[in-house]
Backbone as CSV, one residue per row, in Angstrom:
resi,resn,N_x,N_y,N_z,CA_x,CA_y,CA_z,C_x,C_y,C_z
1,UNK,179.820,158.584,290.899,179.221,157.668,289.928,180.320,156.869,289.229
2,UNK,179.895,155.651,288.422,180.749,154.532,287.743,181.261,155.187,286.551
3,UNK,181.992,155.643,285.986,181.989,155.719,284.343,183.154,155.051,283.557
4,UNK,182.972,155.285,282.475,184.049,154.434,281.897,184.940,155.760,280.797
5,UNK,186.414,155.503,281.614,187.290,156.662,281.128,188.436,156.559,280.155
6,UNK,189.241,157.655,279.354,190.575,157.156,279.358,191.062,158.715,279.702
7,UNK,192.730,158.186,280.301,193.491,159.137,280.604,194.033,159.857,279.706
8,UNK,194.167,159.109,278.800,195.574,159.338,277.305,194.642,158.941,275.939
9,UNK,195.445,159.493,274.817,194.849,159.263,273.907,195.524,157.338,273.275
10,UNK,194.929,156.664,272.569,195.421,155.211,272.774,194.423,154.291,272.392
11,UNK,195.207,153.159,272.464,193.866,151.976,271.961,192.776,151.804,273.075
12,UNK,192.175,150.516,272.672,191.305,150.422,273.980,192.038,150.003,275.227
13,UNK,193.064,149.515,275.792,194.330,149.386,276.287,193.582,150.767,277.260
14,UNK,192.970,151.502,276.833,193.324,152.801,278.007,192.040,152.782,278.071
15,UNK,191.096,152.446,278.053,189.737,152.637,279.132,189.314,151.641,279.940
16,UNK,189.215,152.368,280.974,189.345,151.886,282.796,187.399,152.569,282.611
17,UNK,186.651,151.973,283.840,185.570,152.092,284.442,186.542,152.405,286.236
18,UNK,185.962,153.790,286.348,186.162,154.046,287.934,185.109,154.744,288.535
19,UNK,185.359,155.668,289.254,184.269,156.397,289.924,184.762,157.754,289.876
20,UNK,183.963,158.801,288.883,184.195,160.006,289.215,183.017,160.711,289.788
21,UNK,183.250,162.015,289.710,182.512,163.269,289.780,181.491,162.984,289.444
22,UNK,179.961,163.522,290.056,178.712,163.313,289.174,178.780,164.945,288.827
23,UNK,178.306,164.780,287.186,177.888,166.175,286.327,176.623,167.064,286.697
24,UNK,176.682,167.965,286.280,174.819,168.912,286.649,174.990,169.570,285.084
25,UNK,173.706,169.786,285.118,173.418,170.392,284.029,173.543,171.788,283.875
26,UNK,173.610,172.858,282.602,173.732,174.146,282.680,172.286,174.187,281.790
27,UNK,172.298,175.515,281.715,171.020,176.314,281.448,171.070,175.437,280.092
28,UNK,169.419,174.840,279.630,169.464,174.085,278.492,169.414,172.872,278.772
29,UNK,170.048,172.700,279.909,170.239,171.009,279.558,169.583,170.320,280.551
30,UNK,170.082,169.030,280.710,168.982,168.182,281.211,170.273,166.975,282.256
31,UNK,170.088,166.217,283.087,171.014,165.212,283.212,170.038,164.165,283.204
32,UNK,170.354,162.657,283.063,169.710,161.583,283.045,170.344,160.510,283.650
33,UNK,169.869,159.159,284.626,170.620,158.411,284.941,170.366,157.391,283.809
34,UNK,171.897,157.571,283.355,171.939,156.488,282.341,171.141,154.924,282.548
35,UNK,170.696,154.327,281.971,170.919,152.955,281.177,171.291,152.146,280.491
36,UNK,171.666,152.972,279.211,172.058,152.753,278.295,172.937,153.957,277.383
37,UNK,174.130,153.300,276.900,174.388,154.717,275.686,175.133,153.712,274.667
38,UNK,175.191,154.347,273.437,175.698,154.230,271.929,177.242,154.075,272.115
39,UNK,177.786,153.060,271.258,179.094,153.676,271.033,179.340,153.738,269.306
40,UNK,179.440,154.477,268.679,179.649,155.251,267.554,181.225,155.146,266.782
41,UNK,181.488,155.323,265.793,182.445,155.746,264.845,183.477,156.664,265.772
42,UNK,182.707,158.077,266.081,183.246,159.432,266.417,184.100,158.525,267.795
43,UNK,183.283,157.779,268.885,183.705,157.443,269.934,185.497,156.967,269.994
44,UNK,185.456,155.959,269.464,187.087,155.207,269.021,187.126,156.098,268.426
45,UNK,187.120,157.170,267.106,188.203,157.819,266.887,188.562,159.421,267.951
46,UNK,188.021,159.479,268.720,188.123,160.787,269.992,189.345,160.141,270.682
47,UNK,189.158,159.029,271.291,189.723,157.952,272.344,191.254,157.663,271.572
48,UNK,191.095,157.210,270.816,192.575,157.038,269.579,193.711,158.302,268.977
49,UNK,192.478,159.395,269.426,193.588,160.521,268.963,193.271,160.891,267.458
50,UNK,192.990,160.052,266.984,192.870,160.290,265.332,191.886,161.893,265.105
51,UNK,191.251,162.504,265.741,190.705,163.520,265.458,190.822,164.518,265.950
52,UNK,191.761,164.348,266.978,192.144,165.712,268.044,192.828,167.117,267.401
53,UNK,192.583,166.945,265.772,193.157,167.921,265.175,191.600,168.995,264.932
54,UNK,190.358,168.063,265.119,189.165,169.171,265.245,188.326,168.737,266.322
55,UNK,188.465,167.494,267.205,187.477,167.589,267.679,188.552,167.263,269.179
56,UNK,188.935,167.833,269.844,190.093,168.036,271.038,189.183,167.614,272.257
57,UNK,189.589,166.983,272.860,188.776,166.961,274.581,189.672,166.973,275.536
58,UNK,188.920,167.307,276.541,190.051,167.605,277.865,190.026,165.799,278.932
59,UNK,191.251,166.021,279.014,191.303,164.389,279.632,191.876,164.438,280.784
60,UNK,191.396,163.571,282.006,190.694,162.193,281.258,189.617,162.458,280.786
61,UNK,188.621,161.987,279.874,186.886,161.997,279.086,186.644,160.593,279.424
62,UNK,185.266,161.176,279.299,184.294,159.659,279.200,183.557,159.953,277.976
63,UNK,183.929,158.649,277.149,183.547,158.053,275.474,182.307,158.185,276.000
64,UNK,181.584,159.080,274.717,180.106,158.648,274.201,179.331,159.899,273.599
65,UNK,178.415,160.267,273.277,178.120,160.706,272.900,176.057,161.131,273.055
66,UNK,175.711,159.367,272.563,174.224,159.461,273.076,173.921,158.094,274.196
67,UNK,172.784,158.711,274.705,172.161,157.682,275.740,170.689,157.887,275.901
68,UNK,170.573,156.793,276.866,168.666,157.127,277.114,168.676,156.475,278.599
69,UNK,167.748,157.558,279.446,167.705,157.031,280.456,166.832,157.696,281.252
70,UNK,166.478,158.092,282.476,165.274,158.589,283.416,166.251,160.307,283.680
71,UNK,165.120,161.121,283.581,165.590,162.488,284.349,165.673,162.597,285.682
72,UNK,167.154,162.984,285.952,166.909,163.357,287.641,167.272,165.026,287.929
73,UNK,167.629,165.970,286.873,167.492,167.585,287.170,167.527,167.982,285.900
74,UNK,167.284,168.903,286.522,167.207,169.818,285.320,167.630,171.371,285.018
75,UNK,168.113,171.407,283.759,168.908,172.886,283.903,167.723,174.141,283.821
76,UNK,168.338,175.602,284.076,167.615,176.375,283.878,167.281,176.473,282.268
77,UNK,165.978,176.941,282.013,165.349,177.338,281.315,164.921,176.822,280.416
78,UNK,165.086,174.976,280.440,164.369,173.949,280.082,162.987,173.836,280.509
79,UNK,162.514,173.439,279.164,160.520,173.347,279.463,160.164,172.112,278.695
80,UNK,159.110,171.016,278.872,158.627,170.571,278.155,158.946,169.071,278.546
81,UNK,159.732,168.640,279.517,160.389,167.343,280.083,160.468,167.456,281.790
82,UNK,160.065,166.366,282.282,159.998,166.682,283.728,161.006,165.447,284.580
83,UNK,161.272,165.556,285.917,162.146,164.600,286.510,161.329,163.229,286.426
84,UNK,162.059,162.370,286.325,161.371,161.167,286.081,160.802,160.273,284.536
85,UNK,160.901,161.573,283.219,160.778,161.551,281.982,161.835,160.314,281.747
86,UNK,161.341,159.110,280.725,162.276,158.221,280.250,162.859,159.337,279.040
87,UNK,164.061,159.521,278.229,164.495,160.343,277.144,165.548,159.713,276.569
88,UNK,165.974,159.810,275.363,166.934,159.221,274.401,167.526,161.021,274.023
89,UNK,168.607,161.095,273.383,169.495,162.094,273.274,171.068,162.120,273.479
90,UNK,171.415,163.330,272.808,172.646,163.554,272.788,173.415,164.988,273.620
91,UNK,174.157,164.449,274.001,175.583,165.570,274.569,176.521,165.780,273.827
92,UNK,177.751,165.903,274.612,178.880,166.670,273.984,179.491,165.031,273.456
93,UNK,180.577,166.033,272.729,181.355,164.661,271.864,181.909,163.643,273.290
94,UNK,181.928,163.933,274.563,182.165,162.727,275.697,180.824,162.827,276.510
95,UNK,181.022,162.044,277.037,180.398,162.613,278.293,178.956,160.996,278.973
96,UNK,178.342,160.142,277.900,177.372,159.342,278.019,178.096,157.906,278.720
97,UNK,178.633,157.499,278.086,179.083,155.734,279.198,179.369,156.012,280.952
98,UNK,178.313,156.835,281.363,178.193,156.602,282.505,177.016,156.479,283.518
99,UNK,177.229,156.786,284.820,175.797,156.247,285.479,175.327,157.479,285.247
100,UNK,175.430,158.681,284.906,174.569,160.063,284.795,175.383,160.212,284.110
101,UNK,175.016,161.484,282.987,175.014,162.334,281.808,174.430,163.298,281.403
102,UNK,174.978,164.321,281.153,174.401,165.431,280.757,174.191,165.576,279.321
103,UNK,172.532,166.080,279.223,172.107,165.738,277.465,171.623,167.600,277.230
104,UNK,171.951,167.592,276.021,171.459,169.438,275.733,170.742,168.754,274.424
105,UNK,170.806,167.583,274.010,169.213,167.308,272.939,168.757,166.481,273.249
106,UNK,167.672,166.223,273.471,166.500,164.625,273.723,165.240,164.719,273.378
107,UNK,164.701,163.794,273.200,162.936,163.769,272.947,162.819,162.890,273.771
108,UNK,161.323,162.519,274.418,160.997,161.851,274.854,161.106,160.175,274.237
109,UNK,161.568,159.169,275.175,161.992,157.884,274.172,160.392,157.105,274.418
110,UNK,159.986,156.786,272.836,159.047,155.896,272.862,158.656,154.717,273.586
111,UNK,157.962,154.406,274.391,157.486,152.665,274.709,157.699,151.486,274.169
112,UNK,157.844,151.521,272.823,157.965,150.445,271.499,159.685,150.084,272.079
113,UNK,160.289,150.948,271.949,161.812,150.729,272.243,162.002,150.145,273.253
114,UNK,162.777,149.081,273.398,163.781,148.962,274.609,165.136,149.813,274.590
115,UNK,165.448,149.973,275.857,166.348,150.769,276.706,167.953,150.739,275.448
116,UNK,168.477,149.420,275.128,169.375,149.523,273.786,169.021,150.592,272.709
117,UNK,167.858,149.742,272.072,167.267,150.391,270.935,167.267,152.018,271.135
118,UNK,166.880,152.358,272.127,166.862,153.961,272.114,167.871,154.484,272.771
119,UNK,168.820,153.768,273.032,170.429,154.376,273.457,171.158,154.206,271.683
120,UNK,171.020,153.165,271.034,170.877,153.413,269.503,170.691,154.382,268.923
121,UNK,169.738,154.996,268.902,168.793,156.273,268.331,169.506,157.233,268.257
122,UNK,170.189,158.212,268.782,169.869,159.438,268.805,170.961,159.925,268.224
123,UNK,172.503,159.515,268.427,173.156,159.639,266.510,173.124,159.803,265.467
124,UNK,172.848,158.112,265.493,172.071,157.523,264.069,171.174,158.521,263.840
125,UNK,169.996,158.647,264.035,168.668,159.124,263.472,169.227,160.738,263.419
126,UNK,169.851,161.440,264.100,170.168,162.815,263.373,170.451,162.792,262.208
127,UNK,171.872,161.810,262.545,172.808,161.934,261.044,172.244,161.617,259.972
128,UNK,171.257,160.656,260.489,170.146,159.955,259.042,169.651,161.303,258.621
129,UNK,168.605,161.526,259.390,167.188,162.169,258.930,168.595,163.826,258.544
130,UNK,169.384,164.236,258.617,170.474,165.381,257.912,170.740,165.066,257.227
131,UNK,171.289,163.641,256.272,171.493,163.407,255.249,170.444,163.288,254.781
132,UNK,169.117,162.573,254.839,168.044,162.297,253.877,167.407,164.103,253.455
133,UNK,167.420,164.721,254.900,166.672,166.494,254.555,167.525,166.725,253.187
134,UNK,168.541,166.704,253.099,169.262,167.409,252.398,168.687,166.965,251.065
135,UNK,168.522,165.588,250.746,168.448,165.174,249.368,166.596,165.847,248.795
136,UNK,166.022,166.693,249.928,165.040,166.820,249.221,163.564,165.884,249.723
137,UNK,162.213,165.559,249.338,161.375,165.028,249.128,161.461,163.504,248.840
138,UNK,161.226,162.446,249.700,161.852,161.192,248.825,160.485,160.444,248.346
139,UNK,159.491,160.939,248.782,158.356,159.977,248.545,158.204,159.876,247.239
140,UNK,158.188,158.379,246.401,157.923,158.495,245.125,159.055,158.010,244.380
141,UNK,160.627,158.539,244.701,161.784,158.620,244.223,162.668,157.474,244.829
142,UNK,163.491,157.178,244.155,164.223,156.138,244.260,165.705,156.302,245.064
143,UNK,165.927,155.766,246.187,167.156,156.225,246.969,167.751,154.838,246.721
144,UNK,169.509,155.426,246.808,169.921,154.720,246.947,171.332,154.867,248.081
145,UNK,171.087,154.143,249.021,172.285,154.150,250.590,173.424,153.376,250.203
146,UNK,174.291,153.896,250.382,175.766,153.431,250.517,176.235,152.884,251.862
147,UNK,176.640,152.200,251.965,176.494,151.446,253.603,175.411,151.178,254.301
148,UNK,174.144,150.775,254.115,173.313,150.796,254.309,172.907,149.863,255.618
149,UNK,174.060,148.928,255.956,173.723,147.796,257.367,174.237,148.742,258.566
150,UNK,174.966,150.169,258.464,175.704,149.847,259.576,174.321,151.250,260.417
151,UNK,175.010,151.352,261.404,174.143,152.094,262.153,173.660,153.498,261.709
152,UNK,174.434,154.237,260.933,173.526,155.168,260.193,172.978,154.914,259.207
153,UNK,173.304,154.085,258.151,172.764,153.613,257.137,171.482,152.559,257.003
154,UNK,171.101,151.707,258.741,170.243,151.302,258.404,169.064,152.311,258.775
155,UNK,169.456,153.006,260.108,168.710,154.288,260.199,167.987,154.946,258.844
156,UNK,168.806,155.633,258.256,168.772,156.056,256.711,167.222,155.104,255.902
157,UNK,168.126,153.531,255.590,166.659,152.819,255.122,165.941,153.322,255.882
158,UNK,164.841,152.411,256.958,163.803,152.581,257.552,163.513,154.025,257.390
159,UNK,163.822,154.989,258.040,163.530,156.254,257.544,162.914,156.357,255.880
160,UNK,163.622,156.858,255.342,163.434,156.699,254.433,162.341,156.020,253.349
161,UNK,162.611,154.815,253.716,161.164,153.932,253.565,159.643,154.451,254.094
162,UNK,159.881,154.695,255.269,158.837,155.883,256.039,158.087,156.712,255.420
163,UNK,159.139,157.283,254.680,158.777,158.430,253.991,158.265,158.172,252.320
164,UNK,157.805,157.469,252.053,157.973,156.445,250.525,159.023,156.185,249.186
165,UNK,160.208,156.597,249.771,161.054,156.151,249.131,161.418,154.529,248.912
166,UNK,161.590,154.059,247.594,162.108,153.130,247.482,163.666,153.032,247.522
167,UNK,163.689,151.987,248.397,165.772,152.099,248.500,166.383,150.847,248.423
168,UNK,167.478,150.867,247.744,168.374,150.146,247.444,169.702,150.766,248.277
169,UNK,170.076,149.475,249.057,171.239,149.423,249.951,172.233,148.453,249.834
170,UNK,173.353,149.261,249.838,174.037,148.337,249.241,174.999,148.097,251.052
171,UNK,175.601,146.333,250.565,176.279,146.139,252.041,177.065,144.949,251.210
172,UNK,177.441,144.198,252.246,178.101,142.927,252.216,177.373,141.649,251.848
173,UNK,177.416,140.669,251.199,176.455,139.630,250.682,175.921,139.598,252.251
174,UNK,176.781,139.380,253.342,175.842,138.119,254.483,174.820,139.461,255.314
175,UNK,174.808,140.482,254.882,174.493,141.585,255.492,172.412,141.731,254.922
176,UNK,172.805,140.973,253.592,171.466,141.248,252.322,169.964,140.957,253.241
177,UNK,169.854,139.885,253.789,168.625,139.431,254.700,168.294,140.915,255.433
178,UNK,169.465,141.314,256.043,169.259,142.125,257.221,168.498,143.372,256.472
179,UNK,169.214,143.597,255.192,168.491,144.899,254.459,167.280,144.848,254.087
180,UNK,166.917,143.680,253.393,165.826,143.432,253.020,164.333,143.099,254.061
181,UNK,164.434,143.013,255.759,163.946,142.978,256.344,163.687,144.568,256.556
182,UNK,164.761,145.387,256.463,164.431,147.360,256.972,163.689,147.773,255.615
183,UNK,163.469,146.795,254.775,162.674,147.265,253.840,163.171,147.640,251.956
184,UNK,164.618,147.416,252.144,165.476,147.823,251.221,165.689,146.808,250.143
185,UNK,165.665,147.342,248.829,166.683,146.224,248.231,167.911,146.068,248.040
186,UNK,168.772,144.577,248.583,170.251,145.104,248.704,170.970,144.761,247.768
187,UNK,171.447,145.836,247.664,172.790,144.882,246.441,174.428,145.039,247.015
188,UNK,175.517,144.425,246.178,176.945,144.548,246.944,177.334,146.231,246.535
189,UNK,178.309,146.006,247.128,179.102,147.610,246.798,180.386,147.212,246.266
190,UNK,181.101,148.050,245.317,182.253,148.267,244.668,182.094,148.364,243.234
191,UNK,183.272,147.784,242.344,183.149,147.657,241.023,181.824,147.048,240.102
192,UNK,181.662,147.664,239.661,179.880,147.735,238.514,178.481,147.615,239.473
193,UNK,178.872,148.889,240.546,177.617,148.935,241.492,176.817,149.817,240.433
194,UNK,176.735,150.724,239.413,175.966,151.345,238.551,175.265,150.184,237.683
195,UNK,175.973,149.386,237.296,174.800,148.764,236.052,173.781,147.885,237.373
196,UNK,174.308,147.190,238.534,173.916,146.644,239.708,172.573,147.387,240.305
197,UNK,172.924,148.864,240.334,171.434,149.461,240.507,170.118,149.548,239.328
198,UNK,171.054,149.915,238.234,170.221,150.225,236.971,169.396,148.945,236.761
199,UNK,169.792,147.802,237.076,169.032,146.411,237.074,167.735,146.326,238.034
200,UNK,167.794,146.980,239.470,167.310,146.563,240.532,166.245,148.160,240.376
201,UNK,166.682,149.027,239.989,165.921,150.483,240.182,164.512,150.220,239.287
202,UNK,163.015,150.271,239.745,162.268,150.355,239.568,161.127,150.576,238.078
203,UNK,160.930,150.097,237.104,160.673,150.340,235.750,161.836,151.448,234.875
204,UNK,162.999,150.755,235.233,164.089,150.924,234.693,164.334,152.601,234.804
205,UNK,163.894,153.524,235.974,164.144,154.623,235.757,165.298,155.512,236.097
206,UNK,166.110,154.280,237.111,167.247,154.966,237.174,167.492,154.951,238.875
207,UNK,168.233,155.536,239.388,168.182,156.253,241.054,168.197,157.987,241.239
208,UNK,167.245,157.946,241.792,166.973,159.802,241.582,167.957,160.317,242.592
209,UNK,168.585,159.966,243.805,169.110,160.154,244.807,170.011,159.489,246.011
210,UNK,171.200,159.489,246.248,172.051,159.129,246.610,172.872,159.141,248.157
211,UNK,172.337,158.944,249.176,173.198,158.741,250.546,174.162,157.978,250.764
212,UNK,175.415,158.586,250.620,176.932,157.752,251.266,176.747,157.894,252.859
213,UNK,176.794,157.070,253.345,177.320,156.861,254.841,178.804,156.060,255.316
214,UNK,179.375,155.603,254.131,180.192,154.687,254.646,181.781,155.394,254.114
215,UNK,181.633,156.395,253.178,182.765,156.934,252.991,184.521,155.617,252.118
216,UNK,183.575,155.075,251.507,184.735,153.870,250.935,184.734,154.213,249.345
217,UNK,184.912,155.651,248.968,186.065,155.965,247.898,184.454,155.944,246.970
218,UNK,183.314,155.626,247.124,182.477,155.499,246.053,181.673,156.727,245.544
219,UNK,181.807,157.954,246.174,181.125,158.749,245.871,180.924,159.691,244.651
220,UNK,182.168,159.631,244.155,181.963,160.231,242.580,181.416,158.774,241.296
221,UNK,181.197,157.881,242.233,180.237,156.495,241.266,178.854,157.084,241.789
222,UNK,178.505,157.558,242.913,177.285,157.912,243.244,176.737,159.009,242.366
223,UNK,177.707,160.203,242.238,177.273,161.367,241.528,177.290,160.996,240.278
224,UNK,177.820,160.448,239.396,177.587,159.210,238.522,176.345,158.723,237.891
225,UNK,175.810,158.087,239.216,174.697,157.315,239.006,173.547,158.128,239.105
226,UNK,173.331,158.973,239.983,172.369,159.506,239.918,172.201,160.880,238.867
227,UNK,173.426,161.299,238.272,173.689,162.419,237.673,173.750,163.896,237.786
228,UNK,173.736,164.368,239.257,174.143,165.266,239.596,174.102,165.849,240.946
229,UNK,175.221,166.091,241.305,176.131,166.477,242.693,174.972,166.862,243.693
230,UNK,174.295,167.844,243.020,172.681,168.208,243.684,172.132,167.227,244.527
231,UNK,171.669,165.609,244.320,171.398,164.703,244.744,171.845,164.115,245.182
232,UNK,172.841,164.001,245.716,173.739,162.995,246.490,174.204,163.758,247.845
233,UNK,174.031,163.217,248.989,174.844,163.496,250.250,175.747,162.506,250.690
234,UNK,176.641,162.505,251.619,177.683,162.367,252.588,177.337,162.519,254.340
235,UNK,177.603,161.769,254.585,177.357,161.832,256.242,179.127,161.853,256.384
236,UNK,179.442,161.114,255.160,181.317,160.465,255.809,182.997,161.335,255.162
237,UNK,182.304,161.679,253.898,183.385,161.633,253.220,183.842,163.295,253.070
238,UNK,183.863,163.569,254.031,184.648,164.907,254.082,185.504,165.321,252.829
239,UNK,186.527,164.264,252.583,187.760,164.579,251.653,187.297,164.828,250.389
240,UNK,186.382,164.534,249.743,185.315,164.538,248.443,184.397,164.892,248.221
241,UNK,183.585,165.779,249.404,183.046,165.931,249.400,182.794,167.660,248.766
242,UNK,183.183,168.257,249.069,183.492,169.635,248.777,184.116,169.916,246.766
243,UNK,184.979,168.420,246.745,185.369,168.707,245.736,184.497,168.383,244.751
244,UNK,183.829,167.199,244.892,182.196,166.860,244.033,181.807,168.006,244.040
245,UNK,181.121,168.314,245.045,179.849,169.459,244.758,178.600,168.708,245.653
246,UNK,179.280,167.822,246.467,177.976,166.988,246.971,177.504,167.806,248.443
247,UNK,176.474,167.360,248.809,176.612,167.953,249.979,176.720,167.151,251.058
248,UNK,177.269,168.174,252.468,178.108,167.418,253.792,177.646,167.714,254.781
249,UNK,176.800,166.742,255.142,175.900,167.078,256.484,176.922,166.232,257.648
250,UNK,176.821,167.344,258.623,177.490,166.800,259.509,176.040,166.321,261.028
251,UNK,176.497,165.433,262.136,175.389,165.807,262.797,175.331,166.857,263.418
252,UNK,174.058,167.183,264.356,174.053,168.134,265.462,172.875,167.618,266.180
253,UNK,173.471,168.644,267.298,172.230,167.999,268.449,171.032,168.944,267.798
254,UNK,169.911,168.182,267.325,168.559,169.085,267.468,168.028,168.024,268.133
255,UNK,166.892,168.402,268.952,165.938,167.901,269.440,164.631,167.477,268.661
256,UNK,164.567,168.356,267.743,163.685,168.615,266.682,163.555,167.108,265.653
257,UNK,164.843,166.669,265.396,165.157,165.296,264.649,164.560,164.237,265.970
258,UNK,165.276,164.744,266.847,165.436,163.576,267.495,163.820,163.317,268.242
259,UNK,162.598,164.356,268.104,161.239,163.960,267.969,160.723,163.326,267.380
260,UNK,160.883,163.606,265.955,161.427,163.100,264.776,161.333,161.170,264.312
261,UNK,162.856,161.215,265.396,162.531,159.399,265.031,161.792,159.167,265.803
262,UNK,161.493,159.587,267.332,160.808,159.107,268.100,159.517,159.061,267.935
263,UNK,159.177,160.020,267.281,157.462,159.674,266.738,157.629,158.376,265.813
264,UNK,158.176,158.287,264.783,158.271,157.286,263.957,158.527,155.832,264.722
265,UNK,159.493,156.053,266.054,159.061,154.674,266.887,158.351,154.351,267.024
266,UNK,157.310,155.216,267.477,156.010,155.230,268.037,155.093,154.345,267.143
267,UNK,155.394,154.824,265.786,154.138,154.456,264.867,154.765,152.889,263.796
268,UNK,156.014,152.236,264.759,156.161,151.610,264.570,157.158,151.254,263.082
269,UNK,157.631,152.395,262.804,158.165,152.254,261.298,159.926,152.517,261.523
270,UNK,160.027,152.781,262.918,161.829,153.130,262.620,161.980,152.187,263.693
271,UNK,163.145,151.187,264.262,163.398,150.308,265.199,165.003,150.676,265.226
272,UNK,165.528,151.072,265.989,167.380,151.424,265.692,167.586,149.659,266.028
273,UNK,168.884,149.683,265.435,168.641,147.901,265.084,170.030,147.650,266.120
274,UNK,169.904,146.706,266.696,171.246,146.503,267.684,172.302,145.187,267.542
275,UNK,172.845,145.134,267.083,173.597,144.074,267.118,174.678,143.505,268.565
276,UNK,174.740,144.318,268.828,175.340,143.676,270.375,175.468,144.608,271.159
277,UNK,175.596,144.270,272.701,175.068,144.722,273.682,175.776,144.627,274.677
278,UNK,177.437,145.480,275.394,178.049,144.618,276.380,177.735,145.860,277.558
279,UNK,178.614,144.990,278.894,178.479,145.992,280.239,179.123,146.756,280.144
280,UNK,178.839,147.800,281.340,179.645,149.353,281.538,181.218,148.455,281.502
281,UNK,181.426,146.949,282.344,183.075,146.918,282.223,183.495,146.122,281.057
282,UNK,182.610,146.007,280.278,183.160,145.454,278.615,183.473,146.710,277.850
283,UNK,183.627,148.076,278.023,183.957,149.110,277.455,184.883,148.968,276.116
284,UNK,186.114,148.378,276.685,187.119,147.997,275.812,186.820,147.019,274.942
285,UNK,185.749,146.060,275.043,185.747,145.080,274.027,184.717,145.871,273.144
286,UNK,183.751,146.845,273.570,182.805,147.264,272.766,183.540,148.365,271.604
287,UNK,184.631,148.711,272.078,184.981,149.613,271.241,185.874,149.041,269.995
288,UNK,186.458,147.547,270.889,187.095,146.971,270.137,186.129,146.353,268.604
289,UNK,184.926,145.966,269.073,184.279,145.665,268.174,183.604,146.535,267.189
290,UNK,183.579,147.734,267.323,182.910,148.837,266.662,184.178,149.244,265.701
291,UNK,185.511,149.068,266.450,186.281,149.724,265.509,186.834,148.505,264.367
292,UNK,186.630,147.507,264.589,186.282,146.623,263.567,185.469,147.037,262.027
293,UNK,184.744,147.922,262.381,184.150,148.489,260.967,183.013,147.354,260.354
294,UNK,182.495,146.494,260.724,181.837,145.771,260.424,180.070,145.533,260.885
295,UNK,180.096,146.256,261.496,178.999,146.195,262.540,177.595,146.529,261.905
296,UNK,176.788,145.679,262.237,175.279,145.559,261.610,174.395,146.298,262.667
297,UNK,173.876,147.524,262.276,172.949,148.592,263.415,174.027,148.930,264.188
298,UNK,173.933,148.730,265.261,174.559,149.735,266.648,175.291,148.639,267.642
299,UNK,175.890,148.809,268.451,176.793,148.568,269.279,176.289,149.690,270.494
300,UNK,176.418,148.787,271.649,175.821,149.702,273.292,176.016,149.381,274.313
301,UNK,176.139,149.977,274.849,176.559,149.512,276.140,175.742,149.708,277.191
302,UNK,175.616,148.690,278.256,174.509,149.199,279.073,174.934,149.241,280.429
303,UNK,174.737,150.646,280.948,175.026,150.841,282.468,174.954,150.411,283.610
């Protein structure tokens, strides 16, 4: 099969598309011929080296993480998905930018989606719907997202919204349209983002609850604003997180989430939002653009 590799740890400078080995699945898991997969945060920093102090892979790897695509086997003691099933899901920290992949979480991918959109999904919507569990009940209560355009954070809105939370997201001025279409109200981020919410928060009551996704130094303004550590999560900020008192959801593969958004595709209320879309041999420019840090929804690549 085609995939797209690197040998060494390095810029994008080091991922080549060649032909390796096709994978099989072990007990649990599932393989799929790709279509589509995500490229993520975690991706460029695996590939760069920057994390090989916890998250190590054996190389060469193939970048990725989630994808969506048709079943062609299946491991032992999997039930509930058959060959030929369209599915969105996640594997190991490598393993998706190729023509097959092995997934140990998936749900079935909704109809509503195109093949991007639900190579989008299955990241995002963990890491979302782990940060939002954590904060509790939102229907009723007032959220407020910290990074709110980029691919977990718009996840986060829509969700969220879903669930009847009102949310305020904060992003970049040219970013505001985009929020306010997932349902959010946006405001900027940085210096006097507290009186900025207290203006915009709902018969002046305040923000009951707090999601950082973007990890840019604001989180003790979050615990702040909402008034206590209790209410506020982190998808990002490891370094502060522990020392707040906030809590630190990391993702994981459940399947369970990842039903989760997919019902909510279904019923039309979650859309993973895509901003661009290159080939299996644009690898290097896709990563180049993700690690840009700027990116509105998701970045994908398609097989």
């Amino acid at each position: 099969m085609r995939a797209a590799r690197f040998h060494r740890y390095g810029g994008v400078e080091t991922l080549v598309v060649e032909e390796v080995a096709d994978p099989h699945p072990g007990p649990g898991e599932i393989r799929i011929r790709v279509a589509a997969a995500g490229v993520n945060p975690v991706d460029w920093k695996v590939r760069s080296g920057a994390v090989r102090e916890v998250l190590p892979v054996e190389l060469p790897a193939i970048p990725g993480r989630d994808a969506v695509g048709v079943v062609d086997e299946i491991g032992a003691g999997v039930a509930g998905v058959g060959v030929g099933d369209r599915v969105f899901g996640l594997g190991g920290v490598t393993g998706a930018t190729a023509e097959s992949a092995v997934l140990s979480a998936w749900a079935h991918a909704p109809a509503e989606w195109t093949d991007e959109e639900a190579a989008g999904a299955g990241l995002a919507s963990v890491t979302a719907l782990g940060g939002l569990n954590a904060l509790g009940p939102l229907r009723g209560r007032t959220l407020l997202v910290e990074g709110a355009a980029g691919g977990v954070g718009s996840a986060a809105v829509e969700i969220a919204v879903a669930r009847g939370a009102v949310v305020i997201g904060t992003a970049s001025e040219r970013n505001h349209a985009f929020l306010a279409s997932l349902g959010a109200v946006p405001t900027t981020y940085g210096p006097g983002l507290a009186a900025r919410v207290a203006a915009l928060a709902p018969r002046g009551g305040g923000v009951d609850v707090a999601l950082d996704t973007a990890a840019s130094g604001s989180l003790a303004d979050l615990v702040a604003i909402v008034g206590d550590p209790g209410r506020v999560s982190t998808i990002a900020d490891h370094a502060n997180a522990q020392a707040l008192g906030v809590h630190l959801v990391n993702a994981v593969n459940d399947s369970a989430l990842l039903a989760e958004a997919g019902e909510l595709g279904r019923q039309g209320r979650y859309t993973p939002r895509v901003e661009r879309t290159y080939p299996l041999e644009g690898i290097a420019e896709a990563h180049a653009y993700a690690e840009r840090g700027r990116t509105r929804g998701k970045v994908v690549v398609r097989v």
